[in-house]
C-alpha positions in Angstrom: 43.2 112.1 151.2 42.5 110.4 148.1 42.3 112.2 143.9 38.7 111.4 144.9 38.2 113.6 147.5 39.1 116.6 145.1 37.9 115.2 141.5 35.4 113.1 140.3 34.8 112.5 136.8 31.4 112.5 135.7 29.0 112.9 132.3 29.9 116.3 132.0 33.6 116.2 133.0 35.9 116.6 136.1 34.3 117.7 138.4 35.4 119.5 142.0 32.2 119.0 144.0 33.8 120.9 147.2 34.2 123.8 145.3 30.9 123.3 142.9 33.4 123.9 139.8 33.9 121.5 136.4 37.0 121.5 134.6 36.1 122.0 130.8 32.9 120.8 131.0 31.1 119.2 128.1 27.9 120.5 129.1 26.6 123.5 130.7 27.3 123.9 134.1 27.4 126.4 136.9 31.3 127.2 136.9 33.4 125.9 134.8 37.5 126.2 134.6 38.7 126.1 131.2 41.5 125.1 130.2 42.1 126.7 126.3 39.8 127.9 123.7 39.4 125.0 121.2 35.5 124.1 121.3 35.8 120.2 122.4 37.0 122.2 125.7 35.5 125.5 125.8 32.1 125.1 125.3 29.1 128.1 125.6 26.3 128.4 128.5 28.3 127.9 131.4 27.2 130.2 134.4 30.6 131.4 135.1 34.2 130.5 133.7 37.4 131.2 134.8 40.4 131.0 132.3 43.3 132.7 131.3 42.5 136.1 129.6 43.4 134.6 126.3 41.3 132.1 126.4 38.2 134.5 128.1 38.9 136.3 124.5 39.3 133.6 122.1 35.4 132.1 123.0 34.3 135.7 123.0 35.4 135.7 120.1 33.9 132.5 118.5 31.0 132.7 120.8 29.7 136.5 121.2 29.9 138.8 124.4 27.2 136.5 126.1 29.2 132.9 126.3 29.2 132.8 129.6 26.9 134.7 132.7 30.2 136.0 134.4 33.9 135.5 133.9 37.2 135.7 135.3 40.3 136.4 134.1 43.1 134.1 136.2 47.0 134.6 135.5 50.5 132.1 135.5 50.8 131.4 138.6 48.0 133.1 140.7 46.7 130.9 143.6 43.0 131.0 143.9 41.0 130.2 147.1 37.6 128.5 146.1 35.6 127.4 149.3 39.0 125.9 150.8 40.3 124.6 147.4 43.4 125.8 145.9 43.5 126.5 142.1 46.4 127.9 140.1 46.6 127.9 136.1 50.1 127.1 134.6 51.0 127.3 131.2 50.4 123.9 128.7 52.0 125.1 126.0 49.9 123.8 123.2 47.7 127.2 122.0 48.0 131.1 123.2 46.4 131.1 126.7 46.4 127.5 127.4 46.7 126.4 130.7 47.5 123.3 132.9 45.1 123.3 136.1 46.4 122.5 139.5 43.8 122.2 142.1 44.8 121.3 146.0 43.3 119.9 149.3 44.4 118.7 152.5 48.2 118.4 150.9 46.3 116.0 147.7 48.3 118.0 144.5 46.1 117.3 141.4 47.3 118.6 138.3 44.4 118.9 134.9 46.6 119.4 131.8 44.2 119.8 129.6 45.8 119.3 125.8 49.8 120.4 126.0 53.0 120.2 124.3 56.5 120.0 125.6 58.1 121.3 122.4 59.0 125.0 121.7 56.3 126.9 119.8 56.5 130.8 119.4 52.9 131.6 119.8 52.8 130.7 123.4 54.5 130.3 126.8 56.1 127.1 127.0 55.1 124.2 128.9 55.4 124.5 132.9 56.3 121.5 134.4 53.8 121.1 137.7 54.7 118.5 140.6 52.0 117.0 141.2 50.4 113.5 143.1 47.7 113.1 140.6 48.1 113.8 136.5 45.1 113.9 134.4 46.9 113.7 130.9 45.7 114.2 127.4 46.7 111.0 124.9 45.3 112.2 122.1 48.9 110.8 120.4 49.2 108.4 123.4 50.5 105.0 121.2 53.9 104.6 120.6 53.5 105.1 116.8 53.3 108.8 117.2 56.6 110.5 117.8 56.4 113.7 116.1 59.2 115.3 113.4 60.9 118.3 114.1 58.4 121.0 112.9 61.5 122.8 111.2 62.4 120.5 109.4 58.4 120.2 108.3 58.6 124.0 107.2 61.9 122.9 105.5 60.3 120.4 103.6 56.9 123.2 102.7 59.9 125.7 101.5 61.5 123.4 99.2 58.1 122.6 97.7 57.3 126.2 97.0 60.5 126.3 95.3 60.4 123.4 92.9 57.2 124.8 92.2 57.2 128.9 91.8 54.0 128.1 89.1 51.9 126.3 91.8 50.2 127.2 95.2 50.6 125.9 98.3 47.4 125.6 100.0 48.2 124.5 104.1 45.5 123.0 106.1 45.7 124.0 109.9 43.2 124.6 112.7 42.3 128.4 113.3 43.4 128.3 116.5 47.1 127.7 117.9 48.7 125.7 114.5 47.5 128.1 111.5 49.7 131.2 113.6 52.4 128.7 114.5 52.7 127.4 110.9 53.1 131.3 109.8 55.7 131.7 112.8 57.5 129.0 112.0 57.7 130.0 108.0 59.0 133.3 109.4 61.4 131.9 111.6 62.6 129.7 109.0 63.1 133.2 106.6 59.9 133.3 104.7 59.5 137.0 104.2 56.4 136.7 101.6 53.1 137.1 101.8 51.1 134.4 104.1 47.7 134.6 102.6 44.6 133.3 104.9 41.2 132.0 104.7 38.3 133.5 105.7 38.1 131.6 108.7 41.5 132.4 110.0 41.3 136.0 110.1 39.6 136.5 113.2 42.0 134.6 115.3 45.2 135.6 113.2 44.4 139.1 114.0 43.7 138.3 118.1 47.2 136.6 118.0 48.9 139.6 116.2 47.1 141.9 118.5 48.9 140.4 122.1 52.4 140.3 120.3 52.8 137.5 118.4 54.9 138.5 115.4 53.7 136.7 112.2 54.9 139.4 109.4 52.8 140.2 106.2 49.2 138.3 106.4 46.4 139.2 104.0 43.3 137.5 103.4 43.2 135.6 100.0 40.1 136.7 98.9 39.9 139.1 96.1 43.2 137.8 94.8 43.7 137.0 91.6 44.3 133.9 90.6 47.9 134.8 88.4 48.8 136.5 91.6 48.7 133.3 93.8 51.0 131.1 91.8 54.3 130.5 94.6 52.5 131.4 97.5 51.2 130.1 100.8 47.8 130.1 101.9 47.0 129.0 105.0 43.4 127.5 105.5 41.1 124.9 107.0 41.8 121.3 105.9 38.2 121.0 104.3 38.6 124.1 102.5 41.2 122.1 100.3 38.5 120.0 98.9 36.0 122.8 98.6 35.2 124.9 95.7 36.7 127.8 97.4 40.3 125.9 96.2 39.4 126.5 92.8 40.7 130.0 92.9 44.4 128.7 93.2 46.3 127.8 90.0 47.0 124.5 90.3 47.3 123.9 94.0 49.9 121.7 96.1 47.6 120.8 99.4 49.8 120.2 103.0 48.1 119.5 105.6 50.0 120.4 109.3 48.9 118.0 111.8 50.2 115.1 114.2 48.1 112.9 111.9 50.3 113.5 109.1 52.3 110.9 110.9 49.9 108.1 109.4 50.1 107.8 105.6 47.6 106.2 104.5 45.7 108.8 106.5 47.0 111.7 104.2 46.5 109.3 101.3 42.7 109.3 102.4 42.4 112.6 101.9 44.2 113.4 99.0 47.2 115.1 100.8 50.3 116.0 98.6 52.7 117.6 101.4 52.1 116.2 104.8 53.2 117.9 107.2 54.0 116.2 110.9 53.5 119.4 113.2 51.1 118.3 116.2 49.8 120.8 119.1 50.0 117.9 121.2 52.6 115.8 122.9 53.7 113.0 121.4 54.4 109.6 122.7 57.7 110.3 123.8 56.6 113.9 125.1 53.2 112.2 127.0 55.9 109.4 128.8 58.5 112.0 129.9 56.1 114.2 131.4 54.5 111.6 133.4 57.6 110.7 134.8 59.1 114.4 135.6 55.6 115.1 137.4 56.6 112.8 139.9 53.1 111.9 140.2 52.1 108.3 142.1 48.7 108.3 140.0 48.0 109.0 136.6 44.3 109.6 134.6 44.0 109.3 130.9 41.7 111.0 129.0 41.2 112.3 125.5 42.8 110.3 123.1 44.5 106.8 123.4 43.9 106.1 126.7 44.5 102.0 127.0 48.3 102.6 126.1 48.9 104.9 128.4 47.6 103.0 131.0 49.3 100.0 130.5 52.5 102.2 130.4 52.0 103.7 133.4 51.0 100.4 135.1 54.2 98.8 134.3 56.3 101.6 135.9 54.5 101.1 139.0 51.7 103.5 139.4 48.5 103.7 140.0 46.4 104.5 136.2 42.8 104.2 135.4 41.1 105.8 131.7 38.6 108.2 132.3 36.5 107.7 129.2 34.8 110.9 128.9 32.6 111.5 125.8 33.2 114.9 124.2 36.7 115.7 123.9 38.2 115.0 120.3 40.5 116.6 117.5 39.6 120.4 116.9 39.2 118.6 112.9 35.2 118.9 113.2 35.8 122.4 114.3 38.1 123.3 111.9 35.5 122.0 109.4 32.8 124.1 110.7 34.8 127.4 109.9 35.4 126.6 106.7 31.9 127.0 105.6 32.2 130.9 107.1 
């Protein structure tokens, strides 16, 4: 049996005609696995989805009781029988709830990772390696350039900041979901005992996080502070917000920005970043290599991201690679954009 015979990719994603099911769809469709709750994969109208009970509560959430007409909540490691197709959901490691997808026929083992990391984060299960003889990978970092810093020794570099500057605030841009709470985790871990301070448009998600055990100490939201009272402190907050009126409220404000992109400096000099901050969600280079390898897989599909290099990589160690140049999937940037206007 050929990847074929289980997945197709069309317009509006992978899709598993045998079982009449798309995973993360980029249009509406009648059942749709999901994969994690950032919008360029989770999308509303869909007549059923099936995701991990996170991610069913992160797009209610965002989206309202009515997202979806019927859902269902799948967990680690359960097996699924749709129509004669296996399905189980395994943990990806890059956002609370986010989830690998392995679907099998007729002994084909095809393995959807959605967007992962294999580095640890505190906010979520860690990456589950999944055997597989197909891997449909992310490369949203997928060129050689990106190899990511320790994220500690990011925070490290946040704290000392802070610290030459007790007259200043730090303003921290992050998406809402998955890298604001492990920027506050990770400021925690590294003995930050203070006061995190949020934007508007992290609460909702902060609080979600906080609510299924994720310890992230002392959050408030900033509004209603006064301005005296924010000198030395963090404030953790969408990436456009820095650039917004709302930053006026912050006396004299150092702006980080916590993102894989940070990586590329002329891309924080482009938008006026002081602190940058190389703490990605997603696997880097090195992370998107080694996992291909360790799958064991004999075919590999790129999607999302930079998809040519990871071909070519993958041709050259012998197996079989193709991009599958889906329109729709992107950086949660435009989403995290969005909520800063909330």
């Amino acid at each position: 049996m050929r990847a074929e015979d289980i997945l197709v990719p069309t317009p509006s994603g992978v899709c598993c005609k045998a079982a009449g099911f798309h995973i993360d769809p980029t249009r509406p469709v009648e059942k749709a696995l999901i994969t994690h709750g950032h919008s360029d994969h989770a999308r509303a109208g869909h007549g059923a989805v099936l995701a991990t009970q996170e991610t069913l509560d992160i797009m209610r959430l965002r989206y309202g009781e009515g997202f979806a007409g019927k859902t269902q909540a799948v967990a680690y490691g359960e097996t699924l029988d749709l129509d004669g197709v296996r399905v189980s959901f395994h943990p990806a490691g890059h956002v609370l709830g986010s989830a690998q997808i392995r679907v099998e026929r007729g002994g084909m083992r095809v393995v959807a990772s959605g967007d992962y990391k294999d580095v640890p984060d505190p906010t979520c299960v860690p990456f589950e390696l999944v055997p597989c003889d197909v891997f449909i990978t992310e490369a949203t970092f997928g060129l050689p350039v990106f190899r990511h810093h320790d994220a500690g020794v990011e925070i490290a570099k946040l704290l000392r900041s802070v610290e030459l500057f007790p007259e200043r605030a730090h303003l921290v841009g992050a998406y809402s979901l998955g890298k604001a709470q492990r920027v506050i985790a990770l400021l925690r871990a590294a003995g930050y005992g203070k006061t995190i301070y949020l934007h508007g448009a992290m609460e909702k998600i902060t609080r979600y996080y906080q609510s299924r055990g994720i310890d992230l100490g002392d959050v408030e939201l900033v509004r209603g502070a006064k301005k005296s009272e924010l000198a030395g402190t963090v404030t953790i907050c969408p990436p456009s917000a820095m650039t917004d009126l709302w930053s006026r409220r912050f006396p004299d404000p150092v702006t980080a920005f916590a993102s894989g992109w940070m990586r590329v400096r002329a891309r924080a000099r482009q938008g006026g970043i002081t602190l940058p901050l190389v703490i990605s969600d997603h696997a880097d280079w090195d992370g998107l290599t080694a996992t291909i390898a360790a799958t064991g897989c004999s075919e590999v599909w790129v999607t999302h991201g930079q998809e040519e290099a990871l071909v070519h990589w993958s041709r050259a160690k012998g197996l079989k690679a193709r991009p599958l140049d889906i329109v729709g999937y992107g950086d949660e940037e435009e989403e995290a954009s969005d909520e800063a206007q909330t």
